[in-house]
C-alpha positions in Angstrom: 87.8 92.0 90.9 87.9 94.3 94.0 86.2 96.5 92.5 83.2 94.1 92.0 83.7 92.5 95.4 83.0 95.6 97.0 79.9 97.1 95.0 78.4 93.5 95.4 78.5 93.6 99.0 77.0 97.0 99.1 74.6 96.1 96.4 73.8 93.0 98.3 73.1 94.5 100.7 71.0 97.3 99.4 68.8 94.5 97.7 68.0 93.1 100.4 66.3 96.2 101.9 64.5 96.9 99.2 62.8 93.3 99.5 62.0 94.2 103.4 64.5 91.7 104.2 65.4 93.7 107.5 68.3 93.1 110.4 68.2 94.2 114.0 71.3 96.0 113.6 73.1 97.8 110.5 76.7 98.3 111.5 78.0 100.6 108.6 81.9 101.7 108.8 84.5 102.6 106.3 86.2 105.7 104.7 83.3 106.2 101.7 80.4 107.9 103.3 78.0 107.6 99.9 78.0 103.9 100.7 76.4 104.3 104.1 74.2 107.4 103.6 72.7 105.2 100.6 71.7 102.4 103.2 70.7 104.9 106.3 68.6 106.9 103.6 66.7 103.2 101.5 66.0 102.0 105.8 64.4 105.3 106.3 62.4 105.6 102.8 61.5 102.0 103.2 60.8 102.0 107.3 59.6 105.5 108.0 56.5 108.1 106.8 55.3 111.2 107.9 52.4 109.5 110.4 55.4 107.2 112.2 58.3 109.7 112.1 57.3 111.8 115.4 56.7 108.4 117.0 58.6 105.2 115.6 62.2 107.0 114.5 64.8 108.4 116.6 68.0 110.2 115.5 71.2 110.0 117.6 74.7 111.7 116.8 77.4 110.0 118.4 79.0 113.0 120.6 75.7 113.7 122.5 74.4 110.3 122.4 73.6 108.7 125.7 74.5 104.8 125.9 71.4 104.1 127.9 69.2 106.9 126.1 69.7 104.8 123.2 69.1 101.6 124.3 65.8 102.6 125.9 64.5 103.7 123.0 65.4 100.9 120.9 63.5 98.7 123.9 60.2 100.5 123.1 57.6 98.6 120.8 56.6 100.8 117.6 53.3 102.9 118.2 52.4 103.3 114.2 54.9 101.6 112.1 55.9 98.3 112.1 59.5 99.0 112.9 61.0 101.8 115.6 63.9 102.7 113.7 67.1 104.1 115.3 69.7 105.7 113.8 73.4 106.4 115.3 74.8 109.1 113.0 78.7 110.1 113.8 78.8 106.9 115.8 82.9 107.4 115.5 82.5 110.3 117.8 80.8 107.7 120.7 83.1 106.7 123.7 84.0 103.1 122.9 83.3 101.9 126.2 79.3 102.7 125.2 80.0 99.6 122.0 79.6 96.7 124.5 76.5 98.3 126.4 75.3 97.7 122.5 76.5 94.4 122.2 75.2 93.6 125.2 71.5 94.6 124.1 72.2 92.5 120.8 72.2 89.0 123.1 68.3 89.8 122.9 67.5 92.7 121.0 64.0 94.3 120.4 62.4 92.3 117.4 60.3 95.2 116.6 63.3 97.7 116.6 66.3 98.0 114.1 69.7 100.2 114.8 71.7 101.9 112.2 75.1 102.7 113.1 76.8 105.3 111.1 80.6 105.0 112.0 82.8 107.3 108.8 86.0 108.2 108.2 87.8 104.9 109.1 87.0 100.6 109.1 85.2 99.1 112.8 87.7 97.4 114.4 86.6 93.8 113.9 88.0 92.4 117.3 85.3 94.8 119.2 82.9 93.1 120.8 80.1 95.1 119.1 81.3 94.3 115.7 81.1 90.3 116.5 77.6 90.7 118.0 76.6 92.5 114.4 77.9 89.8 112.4 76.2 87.6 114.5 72.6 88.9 114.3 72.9 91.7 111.8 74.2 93.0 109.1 78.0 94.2 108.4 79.4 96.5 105.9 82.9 98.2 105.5 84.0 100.6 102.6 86.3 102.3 101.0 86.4 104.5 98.1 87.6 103.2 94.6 90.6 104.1 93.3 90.6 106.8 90.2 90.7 104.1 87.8 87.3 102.9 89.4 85.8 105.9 88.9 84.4 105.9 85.7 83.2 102.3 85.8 80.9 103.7 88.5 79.1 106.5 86.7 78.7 104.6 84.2 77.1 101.9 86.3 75.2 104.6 88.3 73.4 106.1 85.1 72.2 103.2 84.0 71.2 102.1 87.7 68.9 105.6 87.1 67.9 104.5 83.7 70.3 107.4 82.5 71.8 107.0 78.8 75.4 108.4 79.3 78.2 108.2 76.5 81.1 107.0 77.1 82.8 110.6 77.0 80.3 112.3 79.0 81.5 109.9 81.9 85.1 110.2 81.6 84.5 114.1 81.7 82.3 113.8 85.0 84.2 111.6 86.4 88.0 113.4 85.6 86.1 116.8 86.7 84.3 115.4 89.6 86.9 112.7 90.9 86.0 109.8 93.3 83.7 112.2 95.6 80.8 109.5 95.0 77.8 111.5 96.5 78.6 114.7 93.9 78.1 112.5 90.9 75.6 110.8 92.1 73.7 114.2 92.7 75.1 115.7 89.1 73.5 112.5 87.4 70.6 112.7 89.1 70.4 116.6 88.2 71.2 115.5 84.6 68.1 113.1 84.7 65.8 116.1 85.5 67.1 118.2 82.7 68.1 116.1 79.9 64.8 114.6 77.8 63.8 111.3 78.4 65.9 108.8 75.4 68.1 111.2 74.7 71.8 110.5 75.1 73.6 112.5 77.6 76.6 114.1 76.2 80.0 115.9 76.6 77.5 119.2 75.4 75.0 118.5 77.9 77.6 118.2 80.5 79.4 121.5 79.8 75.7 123.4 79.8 74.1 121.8 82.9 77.3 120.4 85.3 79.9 123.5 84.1 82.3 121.7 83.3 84.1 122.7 79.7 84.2 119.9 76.8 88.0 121.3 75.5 89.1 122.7 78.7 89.9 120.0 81.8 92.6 117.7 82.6 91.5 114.9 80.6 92.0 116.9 77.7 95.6 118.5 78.7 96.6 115.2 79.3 95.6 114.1 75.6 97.3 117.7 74.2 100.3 116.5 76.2 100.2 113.5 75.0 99.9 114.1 71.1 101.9 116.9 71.4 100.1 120.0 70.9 101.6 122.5 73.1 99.2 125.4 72.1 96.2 124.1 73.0 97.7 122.2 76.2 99.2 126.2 76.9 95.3 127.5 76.0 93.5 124.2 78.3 96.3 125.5 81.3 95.7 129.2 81.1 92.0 128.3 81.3 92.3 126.0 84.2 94.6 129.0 85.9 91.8 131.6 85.3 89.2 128.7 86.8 91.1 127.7 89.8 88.5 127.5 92.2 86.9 124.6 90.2 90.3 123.2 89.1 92.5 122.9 92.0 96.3 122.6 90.5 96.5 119.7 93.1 94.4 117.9 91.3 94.9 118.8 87.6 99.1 117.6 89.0 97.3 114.3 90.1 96.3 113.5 86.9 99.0 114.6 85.0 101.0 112.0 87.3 98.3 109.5 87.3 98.4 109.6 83.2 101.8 109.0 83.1 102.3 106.6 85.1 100.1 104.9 83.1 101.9 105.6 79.6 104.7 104.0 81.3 102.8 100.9 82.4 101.8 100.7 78.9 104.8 100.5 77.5 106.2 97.5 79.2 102.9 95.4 78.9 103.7 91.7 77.4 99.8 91.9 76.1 98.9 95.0 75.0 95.0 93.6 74.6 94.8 93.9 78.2 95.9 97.3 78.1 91.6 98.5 78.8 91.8 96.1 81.8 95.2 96.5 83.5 95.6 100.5 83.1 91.8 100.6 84.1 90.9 103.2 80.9 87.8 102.9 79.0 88.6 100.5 75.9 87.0 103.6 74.1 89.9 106.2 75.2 93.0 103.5 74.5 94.0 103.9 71.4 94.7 107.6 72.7 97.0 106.0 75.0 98.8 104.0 73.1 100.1 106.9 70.3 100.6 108.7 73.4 102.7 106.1 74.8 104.4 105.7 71.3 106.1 109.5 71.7 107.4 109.1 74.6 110.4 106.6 75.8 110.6 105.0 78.9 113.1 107.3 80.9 111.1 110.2 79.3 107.8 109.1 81.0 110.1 108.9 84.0 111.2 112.3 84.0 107.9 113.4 83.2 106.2 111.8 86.6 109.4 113.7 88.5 108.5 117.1 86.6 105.0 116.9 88.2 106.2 115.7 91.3 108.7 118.8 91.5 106.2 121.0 90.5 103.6 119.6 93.2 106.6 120.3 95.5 106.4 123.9 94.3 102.7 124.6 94.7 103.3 123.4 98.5 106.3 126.0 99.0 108.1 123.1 100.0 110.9 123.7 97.1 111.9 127.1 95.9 110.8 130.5 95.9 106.7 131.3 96.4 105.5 130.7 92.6 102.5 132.0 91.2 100.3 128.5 90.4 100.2 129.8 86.4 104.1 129.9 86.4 104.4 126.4 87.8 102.2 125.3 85.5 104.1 127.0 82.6 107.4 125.8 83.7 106.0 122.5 84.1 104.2 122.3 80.4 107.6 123.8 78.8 109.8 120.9 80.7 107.3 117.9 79.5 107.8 119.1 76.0 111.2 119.3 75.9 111.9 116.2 77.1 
């Protein structure tokens, strides 16, 4: 449900531009920056071409931006388009005391002139004054990225948002590869769009050949090998993924490896195992994988497993033991999870 919550907002919100329903001020905080360079960039599409840009839109960033630069130009009545359009980029890196000169000018702002302000990295503090003045006459939004087992969900979403056909394995892969940086796959699917013919289904194939990721070589699939229990092609997928390190950071292959895990062990103390798709957050396509996964494993194993990765992310940090190469850690560690 939080998951919806927050894309509706943002989607709400997005609709509403695209209808020309337009606020004075667009007050755009929160830790996911796709969500708020997806609104700055629909304002600008929708409120700016190349007659009005020299003339009717401004661009501050917040560490040079002067308080009452801003506010003058804001004050000035569009000379071409019917909107001047300001936009506040890196508005975290303002001095606070500038946000009530702000609020101040949204008593009575400029009908003709909107405000974007671009504030990343962390929420607006809702008791500022400037934040109450936005709710008041504007609009709000606060985001944060999804959690892994979000992830999927929103590629899938996204590709059919850009009329993309995209099987269900093709967006487990992009989105295991890829992980929750939301502007990347947004750009790979839209890549994928260009090169992929029109009706045709984009697979795991087209995704090795035009993202670079492999089809048997990634975490997802060591995860499965694990899993089943094929040690020679988990030791094969890990040897790769050594060679490949730039593009398969061990901290993050360890993070799934944990991530999976924990939720083999989640699955095996469900009460209703045909909520298993909705609780563990995995594709219903992927969970019968799960559960004869879960089925070789018992309870303390799984257990021991998620302190095996844990000791071996430990290891990779040179915060326990001797300075390891990353391709014995990863040896160690596959040897220990099948000999539980």
């Amino acid at each position: 449900m939080q998951y919806f919550f927050k894309m509706q907002a943002f989607h709400t919100l997005l609709s509403k531009i695209k209808q020309e329903q337009f606020s004075p001020f667009y007050l755009l905080s929160g830790t996911e920056p796709y969500y708020i360079d997806t609104i700055t960039t629909e304002l600008i599409d929708k409120l700016v071409n190349e007659q009005s840009r020299d003339f009717d839109f401004t661009l501050f960033y917040g560490k040079e931006a002067i308080t009452a630069q801003i506010i003058e130009t804001v004050k000035r009545y569009p000379m071409i388009a019917p909107y001047n359009l300001v936009i506040i980029k890196e508005a975290q890196l303002m001095p606070s005391s500038s946000w009530d000169d702000l609020a101040d000018y949204l008593e009575n702002p400029t009908s003709q002139s909107i405000i974007v302000f671009c504030f990343k990295h962390k929420a607006f503090d809702k008791r500022k004054k400037l934040y109450k003045a936005a709710e008041r006459v504007g609009e709000v939004l606060t985001v944060k990225p999804l959690y892994d087992n979000q992830i999927s969900k929103w590629v899938s979403n996204e590709a059919k948002s850009l009329s993309i056909d995209l099987s269900t394995a093709a967006s487990v892969m992009l989105s295991e590869y890829i992980g929750s940086n939301l502007s990347a796959l947004h750009n790979e699917l839209v890549k994928l769009r260009l090169v992929v013919k029109k009706g045709e289904t984009i697979s795991p194939d087209h995704i090795e050949q035009h993202v670079g990721i492999s089809k048997e070589f990634n975490s997802f699939e060591l995860q499965k090998a694990i899993g089943f229990g094929q040690f020679s092609k988990a030791f094969q997928i890990i040897q790769y993924l050594n060679r490949n390190s730039k593009n398969h950071p061990m901290v993050l292959t360890l993070a799934a490896l944990h991530n999976y895990f924990q939720k083999l062990l989640l699955l095996k103390g469900l009460s209703r195992p045909n909520e298993a798709s909705r609780i563990l957050g995995v594709n219903p396509f992927f969970i019968k994988d799960y559960q004869v996964a879960a089925a070789r494993f018992s309870m303390k194993q799984l257990t021991e497993a998620m302190s095996c990765v844990l000791d071996a992310d430990l290891k990779s940090k040179g915060i326990k033991g001797l300075n390891t190469s990353t391709q014995k850690i990863m040896e160690e560690l596959l040897l220990k999870l099948f000999t539980l």
